[in-house]
Biopython code that builds the backbone (N, CA, C, O; Angstrom):
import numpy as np
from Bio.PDB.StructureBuilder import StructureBuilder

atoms = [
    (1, "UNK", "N", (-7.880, 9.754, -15.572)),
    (1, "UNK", "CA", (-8.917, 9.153, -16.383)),
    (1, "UNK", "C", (-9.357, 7.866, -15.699)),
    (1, "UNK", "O", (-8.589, 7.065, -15.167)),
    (2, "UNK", "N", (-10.537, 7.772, -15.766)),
    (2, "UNK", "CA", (-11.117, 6.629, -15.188)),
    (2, "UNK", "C", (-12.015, 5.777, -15.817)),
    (2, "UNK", "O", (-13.062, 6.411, -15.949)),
    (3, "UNK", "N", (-12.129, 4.673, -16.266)),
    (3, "UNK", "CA", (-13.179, 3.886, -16.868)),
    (3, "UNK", "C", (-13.471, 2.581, -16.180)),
    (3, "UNK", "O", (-12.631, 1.723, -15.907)),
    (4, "UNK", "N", (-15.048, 2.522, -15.879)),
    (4, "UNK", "CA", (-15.587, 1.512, -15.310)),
    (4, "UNK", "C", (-16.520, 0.661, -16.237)),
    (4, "UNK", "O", (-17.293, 1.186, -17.039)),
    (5, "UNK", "N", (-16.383, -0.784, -16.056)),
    (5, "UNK", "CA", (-17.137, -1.448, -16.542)),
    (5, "UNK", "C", (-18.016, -2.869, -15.606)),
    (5, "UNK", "O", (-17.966, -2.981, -14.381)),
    (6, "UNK", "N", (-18.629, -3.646, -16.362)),
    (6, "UNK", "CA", (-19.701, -4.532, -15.773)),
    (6, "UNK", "C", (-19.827, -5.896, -16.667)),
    (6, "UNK", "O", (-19.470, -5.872, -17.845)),
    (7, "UNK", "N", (-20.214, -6.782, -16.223)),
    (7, "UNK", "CA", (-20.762, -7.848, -17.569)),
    (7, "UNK", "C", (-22.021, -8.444, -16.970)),
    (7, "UNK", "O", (-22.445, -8.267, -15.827)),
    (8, "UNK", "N", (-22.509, -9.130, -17.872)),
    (8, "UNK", "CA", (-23.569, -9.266, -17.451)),
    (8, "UNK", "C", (-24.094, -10.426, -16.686)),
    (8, "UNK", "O", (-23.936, -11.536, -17.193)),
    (9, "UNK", "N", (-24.835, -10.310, -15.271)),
    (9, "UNK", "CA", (-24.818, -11.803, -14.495)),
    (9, "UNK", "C", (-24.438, -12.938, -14.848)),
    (9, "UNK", "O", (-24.530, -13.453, -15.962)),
    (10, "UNK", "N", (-23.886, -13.463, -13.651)),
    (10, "UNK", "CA", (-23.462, -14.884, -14.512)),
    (10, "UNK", "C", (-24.429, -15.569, -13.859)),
    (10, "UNK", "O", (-25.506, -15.159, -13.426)),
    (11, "UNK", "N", (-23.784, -17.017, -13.817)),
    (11, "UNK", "CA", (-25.588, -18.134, -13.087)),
    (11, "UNK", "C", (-25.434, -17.886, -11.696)),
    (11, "UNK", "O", (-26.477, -18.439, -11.348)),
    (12, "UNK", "N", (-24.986, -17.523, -10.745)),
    (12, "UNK", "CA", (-24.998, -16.849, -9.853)),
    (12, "UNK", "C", (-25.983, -16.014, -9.197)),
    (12, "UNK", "O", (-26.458, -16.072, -8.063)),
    (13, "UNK", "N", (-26.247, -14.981, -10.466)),
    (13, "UNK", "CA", (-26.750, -13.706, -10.611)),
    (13, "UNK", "C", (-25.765, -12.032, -10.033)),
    (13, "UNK", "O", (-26.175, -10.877, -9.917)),
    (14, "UNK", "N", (-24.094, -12.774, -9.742)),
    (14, "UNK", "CA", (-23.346, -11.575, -9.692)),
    (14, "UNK", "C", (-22.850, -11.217, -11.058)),
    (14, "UNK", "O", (-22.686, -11.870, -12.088)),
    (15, "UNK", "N", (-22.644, -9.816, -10.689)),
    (15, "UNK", "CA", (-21.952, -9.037, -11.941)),
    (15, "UNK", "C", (-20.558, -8.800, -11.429)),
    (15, "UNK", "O", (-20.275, -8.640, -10.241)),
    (16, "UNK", "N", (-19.740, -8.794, -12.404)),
    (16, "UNK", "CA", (-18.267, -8.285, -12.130)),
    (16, "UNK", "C", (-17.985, -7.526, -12.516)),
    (16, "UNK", "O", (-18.385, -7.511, -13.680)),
    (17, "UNK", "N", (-17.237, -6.375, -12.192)),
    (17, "UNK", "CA", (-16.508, -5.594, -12.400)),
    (17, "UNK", "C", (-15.258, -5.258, -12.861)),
    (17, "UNK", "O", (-14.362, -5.803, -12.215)),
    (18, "UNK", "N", (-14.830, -4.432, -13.902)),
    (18, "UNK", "CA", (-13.306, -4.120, -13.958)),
    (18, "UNK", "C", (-13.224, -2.678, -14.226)),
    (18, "UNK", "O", (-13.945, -2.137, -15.063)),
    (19, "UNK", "N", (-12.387, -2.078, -13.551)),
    (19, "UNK", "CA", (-12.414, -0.591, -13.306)),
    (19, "UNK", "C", (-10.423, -0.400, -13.691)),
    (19, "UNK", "O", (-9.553, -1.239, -13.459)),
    (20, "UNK", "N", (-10.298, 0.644, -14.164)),
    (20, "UNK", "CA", (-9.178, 1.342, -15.187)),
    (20, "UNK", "C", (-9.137, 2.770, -14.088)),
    (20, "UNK", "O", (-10.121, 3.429, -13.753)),
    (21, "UNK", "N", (-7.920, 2.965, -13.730)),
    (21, "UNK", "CA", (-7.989, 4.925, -13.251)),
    (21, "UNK", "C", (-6.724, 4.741, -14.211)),
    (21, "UNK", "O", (-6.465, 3.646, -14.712)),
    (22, "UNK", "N", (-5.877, 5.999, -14.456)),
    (22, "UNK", "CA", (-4.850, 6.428, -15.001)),
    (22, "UNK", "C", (-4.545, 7.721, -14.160)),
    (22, "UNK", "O", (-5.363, 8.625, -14.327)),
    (23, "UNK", "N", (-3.522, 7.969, -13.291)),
    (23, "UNK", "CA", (-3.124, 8.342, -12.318)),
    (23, "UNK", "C", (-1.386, 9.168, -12.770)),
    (23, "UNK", "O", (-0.370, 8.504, -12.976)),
    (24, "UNK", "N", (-1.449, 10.498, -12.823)),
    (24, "UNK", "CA", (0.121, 10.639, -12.734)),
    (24, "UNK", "C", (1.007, 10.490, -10.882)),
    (24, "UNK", "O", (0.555, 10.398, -9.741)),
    (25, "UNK", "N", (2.307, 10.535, -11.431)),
    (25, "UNK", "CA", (2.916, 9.897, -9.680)),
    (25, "UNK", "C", (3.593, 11.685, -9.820)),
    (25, "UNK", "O", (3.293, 12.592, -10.596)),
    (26, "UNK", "N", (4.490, 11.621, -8.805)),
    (26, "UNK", "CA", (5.022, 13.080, -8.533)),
    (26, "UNK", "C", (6.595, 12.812, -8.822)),
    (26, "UNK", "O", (7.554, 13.347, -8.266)),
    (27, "UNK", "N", (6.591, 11.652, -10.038)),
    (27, "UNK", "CA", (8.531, 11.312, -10.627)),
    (27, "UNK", "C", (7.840, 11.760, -11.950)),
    (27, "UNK", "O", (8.327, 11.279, -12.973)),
    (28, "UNK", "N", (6.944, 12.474, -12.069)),
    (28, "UNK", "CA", (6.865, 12.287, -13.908)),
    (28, "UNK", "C", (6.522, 11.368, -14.360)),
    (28, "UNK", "O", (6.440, 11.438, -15.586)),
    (29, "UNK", "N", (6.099, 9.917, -13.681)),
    (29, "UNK", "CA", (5.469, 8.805, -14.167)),
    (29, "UNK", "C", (4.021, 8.770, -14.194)),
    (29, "UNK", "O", (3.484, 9.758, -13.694)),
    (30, "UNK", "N", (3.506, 8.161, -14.508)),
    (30, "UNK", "CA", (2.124, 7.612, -14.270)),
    (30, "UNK", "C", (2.188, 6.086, -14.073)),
    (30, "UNK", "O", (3.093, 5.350, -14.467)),
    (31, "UNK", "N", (0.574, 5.569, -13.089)),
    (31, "UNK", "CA", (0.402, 4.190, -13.159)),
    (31, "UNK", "C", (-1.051, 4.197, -13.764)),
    (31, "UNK", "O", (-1.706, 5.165, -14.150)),
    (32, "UNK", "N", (-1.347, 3.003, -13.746)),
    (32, "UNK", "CA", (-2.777, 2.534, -14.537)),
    (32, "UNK", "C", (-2.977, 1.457, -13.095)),
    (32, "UNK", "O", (-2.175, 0.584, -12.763)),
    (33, "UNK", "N", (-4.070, 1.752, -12.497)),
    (33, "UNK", "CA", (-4.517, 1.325, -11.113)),
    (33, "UNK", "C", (-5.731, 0.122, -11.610)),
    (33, "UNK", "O", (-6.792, 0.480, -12.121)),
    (34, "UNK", "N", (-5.421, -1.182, -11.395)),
    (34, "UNK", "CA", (-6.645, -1.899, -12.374)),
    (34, "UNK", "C", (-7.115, -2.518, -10.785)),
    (34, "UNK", "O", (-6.454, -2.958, -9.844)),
    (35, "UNK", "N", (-8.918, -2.265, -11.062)),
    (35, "UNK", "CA", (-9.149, -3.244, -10.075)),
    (35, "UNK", "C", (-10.634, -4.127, -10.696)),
    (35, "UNK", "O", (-11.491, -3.574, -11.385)),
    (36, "UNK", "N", (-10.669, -5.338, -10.341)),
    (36, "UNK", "CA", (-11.689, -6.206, -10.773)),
    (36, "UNK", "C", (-12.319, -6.993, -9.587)),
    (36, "UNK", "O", (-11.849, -6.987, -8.449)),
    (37, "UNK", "N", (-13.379, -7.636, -9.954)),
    (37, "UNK", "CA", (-13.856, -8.803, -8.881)),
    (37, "UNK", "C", (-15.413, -8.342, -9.000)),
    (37, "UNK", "O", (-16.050, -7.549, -9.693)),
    (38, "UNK", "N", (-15.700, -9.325, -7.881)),
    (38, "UNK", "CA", (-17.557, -9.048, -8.102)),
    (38, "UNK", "C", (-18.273, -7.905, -7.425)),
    (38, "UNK", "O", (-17.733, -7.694, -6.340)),
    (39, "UNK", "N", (-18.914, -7.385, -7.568)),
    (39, "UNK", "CA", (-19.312, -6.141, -7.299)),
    (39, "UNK", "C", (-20.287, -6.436, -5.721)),
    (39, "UNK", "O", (-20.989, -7.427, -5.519)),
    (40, "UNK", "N", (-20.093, -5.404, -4.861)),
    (40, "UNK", "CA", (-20.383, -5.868, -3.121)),
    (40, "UNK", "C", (-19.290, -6.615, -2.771)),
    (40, "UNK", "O", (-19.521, -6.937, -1.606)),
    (41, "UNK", "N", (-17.830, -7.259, -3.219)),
    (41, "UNK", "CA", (-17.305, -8.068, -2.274)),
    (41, "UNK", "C", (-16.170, -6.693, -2.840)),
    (41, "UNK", "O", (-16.225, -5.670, -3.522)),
    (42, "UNK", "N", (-14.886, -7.726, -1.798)),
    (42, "UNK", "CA", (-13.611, -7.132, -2.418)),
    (42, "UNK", "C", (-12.914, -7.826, -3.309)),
    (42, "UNK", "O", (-12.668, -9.031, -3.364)),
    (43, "UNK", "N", (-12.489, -6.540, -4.316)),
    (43, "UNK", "CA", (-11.443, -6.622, -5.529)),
    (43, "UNK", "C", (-10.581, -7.148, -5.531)),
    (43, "UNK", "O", (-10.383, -7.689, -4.443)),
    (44, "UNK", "N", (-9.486, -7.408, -6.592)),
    (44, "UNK", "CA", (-8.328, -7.468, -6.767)),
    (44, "UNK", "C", (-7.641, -6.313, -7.475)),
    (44, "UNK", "O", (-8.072, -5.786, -8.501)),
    (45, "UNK", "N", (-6.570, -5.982, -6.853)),
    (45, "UNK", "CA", (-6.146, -4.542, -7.523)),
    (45, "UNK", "C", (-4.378, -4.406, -7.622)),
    (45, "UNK", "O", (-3.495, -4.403, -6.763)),
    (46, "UNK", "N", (-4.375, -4.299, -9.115)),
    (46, "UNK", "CA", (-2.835, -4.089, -9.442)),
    (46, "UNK", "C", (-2.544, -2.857, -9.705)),
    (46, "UNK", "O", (-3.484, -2.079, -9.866)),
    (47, "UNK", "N", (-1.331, -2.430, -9.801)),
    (47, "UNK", "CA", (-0.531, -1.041, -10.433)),
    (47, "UNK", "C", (0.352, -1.358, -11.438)),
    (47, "UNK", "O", (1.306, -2.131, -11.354)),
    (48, "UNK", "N", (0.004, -0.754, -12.348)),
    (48, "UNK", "CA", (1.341, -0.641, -13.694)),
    (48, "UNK", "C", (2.121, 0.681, -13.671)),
    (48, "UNK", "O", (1.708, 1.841, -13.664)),
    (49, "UNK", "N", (3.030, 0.313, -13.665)),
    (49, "UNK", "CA", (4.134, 1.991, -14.105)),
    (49, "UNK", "C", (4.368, 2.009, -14.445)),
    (49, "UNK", "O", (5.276, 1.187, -14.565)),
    (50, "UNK", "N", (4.101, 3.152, -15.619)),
    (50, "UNK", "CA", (4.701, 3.784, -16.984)),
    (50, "UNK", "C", (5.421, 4.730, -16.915)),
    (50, "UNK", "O", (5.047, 5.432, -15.975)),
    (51, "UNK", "N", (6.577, 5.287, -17.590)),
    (51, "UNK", "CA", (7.666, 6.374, -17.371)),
    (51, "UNK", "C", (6.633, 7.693, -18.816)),
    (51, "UNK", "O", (6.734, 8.913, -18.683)),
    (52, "UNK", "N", (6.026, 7.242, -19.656)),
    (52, "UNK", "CA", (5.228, 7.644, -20.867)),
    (52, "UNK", "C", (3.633, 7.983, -20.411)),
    (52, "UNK", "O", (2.843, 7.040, -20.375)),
    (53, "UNK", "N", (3.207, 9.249, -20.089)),
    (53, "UNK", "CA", (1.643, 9.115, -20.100)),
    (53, "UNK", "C", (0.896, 8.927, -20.927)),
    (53, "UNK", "O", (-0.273, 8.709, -20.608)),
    (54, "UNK", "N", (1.353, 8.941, -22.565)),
    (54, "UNK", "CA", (0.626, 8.564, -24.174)),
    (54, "UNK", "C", (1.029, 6.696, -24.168)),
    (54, "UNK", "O", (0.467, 5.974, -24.992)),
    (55, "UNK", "N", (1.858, 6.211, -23.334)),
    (55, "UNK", "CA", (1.940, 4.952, -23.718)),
    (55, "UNK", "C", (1.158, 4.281, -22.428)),
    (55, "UNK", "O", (0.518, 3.286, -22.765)),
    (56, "UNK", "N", (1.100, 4.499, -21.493)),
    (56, "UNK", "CA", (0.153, 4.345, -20.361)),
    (56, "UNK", "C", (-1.299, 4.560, -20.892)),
    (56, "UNK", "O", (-2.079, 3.609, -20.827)),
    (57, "UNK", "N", (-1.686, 5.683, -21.383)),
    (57, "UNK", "CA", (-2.885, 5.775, -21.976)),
    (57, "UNK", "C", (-3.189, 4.628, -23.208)),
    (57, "UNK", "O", (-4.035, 3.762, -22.986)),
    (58, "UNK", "N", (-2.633, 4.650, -24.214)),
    (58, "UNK", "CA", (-2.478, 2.983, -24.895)),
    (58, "UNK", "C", (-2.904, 2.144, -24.250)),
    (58, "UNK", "O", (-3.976, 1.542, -24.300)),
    (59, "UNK", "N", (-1.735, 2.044, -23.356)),
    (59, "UNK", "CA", (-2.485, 0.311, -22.803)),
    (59, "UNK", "C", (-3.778, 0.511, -22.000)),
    (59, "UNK", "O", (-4.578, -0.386, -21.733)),
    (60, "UNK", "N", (-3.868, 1.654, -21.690)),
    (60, "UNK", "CA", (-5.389, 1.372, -21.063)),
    (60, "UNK", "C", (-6.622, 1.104, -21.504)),
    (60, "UNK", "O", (-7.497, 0.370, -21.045)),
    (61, "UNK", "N", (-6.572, 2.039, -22.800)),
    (61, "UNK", "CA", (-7.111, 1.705, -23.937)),
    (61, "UNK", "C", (-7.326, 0.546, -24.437)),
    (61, "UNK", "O", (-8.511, 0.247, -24.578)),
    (62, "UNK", "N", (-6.257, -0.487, -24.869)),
    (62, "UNK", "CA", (-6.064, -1.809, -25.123)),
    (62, "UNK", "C", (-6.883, -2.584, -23.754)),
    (62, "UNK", "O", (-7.655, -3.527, -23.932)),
    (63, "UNK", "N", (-6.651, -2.160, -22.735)),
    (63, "UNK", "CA", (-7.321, -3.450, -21.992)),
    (63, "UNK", "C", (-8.876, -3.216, -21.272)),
    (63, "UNK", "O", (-9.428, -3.978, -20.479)),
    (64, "UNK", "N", (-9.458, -1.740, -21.886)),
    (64, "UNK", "CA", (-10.572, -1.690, -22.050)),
    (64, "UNK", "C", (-11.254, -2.391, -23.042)),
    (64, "UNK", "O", (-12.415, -2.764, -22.874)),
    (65, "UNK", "N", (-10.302, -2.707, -24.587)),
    (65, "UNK", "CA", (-10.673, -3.140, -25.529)),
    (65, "UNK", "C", (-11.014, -4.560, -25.423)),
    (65, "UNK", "O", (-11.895, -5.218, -25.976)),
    (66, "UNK", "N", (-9.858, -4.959, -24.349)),
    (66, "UNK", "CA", (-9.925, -7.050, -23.877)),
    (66, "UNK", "C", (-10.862, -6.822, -23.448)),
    (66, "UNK", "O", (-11.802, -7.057, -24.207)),
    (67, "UNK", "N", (-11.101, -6.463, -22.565)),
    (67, "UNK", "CA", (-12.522, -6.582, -21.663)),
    (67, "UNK", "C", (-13.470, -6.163, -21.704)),
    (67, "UNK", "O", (-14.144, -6.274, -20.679)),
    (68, "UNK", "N", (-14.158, -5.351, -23.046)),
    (68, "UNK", "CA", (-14.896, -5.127, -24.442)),
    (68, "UNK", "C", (-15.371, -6.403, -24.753)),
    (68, "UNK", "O", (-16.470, -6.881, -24.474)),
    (69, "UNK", "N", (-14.113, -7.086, -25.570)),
    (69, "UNK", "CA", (-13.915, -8.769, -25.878)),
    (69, "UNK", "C", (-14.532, -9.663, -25.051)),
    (69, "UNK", "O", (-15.216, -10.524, -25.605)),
    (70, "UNK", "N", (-14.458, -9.668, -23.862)),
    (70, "UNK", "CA", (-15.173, -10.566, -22.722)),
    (70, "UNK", "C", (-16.102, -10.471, -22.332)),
    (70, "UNK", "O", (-16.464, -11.133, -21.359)),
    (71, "UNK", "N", (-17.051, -9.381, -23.099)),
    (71, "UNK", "CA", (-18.326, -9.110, -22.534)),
    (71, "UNK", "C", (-18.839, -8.151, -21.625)),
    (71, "UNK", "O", (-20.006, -8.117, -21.233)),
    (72, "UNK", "N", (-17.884, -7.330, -21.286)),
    (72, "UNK", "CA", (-18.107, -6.054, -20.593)),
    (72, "UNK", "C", (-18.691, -5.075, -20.993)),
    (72, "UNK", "O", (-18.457, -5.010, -22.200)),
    (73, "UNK", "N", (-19.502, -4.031, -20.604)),
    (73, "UNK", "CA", (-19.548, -2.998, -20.855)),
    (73, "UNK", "C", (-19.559, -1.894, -20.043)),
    (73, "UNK", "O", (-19.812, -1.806, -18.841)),
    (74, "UNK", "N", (-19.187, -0.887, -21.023)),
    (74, "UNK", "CA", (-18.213, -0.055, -20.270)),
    (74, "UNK", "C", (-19.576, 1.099, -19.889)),
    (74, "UNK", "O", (-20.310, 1.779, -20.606)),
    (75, "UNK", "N", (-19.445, 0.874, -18.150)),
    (75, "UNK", "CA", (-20.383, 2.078, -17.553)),
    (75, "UNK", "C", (-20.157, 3.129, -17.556)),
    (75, "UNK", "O", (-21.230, 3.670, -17.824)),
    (76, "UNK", "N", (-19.411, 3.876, -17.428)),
    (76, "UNK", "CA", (-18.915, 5.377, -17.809)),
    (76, "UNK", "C", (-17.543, 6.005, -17.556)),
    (76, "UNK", "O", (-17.014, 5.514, -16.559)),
    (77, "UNK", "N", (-16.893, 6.836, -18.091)),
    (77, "UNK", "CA", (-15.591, 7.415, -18.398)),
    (77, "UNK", "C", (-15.401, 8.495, -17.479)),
    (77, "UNK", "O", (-16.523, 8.977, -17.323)),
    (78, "UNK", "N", (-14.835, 8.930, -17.008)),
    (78, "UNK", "CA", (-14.360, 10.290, -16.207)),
    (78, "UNK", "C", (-13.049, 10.380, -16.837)),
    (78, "UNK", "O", (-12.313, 9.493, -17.269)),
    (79, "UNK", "N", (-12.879, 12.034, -16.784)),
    (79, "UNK", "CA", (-11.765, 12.796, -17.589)),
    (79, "UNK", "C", (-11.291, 13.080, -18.680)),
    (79, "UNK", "O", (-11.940, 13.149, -19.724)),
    (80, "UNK", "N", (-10.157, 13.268, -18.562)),
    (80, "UNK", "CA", (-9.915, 13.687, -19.711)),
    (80, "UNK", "C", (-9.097, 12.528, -20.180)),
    (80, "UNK", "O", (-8.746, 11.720, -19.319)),
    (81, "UNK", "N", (-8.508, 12.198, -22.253)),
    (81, "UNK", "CA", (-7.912, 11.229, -22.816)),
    (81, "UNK", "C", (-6.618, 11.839, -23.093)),
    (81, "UNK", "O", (-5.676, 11.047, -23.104)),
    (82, "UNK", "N", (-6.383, 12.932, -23.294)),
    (82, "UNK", "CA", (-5.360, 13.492, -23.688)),
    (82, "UNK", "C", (-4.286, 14.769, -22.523)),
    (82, "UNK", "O", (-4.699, 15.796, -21.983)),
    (83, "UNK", "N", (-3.219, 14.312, -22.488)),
    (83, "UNK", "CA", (-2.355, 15.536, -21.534)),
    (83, "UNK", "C", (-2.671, 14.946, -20.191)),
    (83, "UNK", "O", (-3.165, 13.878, -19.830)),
    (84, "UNK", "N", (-2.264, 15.900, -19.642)),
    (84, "UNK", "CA", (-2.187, 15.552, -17.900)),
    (84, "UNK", "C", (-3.159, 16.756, -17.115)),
    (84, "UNK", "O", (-3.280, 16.748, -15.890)),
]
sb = StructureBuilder()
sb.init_structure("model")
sb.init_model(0)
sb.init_chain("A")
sb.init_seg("    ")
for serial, (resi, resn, name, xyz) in enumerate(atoms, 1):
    if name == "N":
        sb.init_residue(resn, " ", resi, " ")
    sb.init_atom(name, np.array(xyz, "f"), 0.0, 1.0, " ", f" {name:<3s}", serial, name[0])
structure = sb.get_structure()
């Protein structure tokens, strides 16, 4: 699952980005791959590992929701929300 988002120029006139994948690993885990920064440069990009793909999905959820909160909006979804 993948969700990308945007906010809207700042005084600059860049937009930033924060992008969500949800990724299973080949232990039965999954990570949540977060990457952000301004859009044309390079990102910053973390990994979370979850042993749970319904609790991995949660938090991804949740920090689509923060960054909802901050003024983002969310450009479009790929995949599926449920199962692997």
């Amino acid at each position: 699952m993948r969700i990308y988002m945007q906010n809207q120029p700042d005084e600059s006139g860049n937009h930033r980005y924060y992008q969500l994948l949800l990724q299973g690993d080949l232990l039965a885990g999954c990570s949540i791959i977060v990457e952000s920064g301004v859009v044309g440069k390079a990102g910053r990009i973390k990994r979370i590992h979850f042993d749970d793909w319904d609790e991995a999905q949660e938090s991804m959820i949740a920090m689509r929701d923060a960054q909802v909160q901050r003024g983002f909006k969310v450009m479009f979804v790929q995949g599926q929300e449920s199962g692997r």
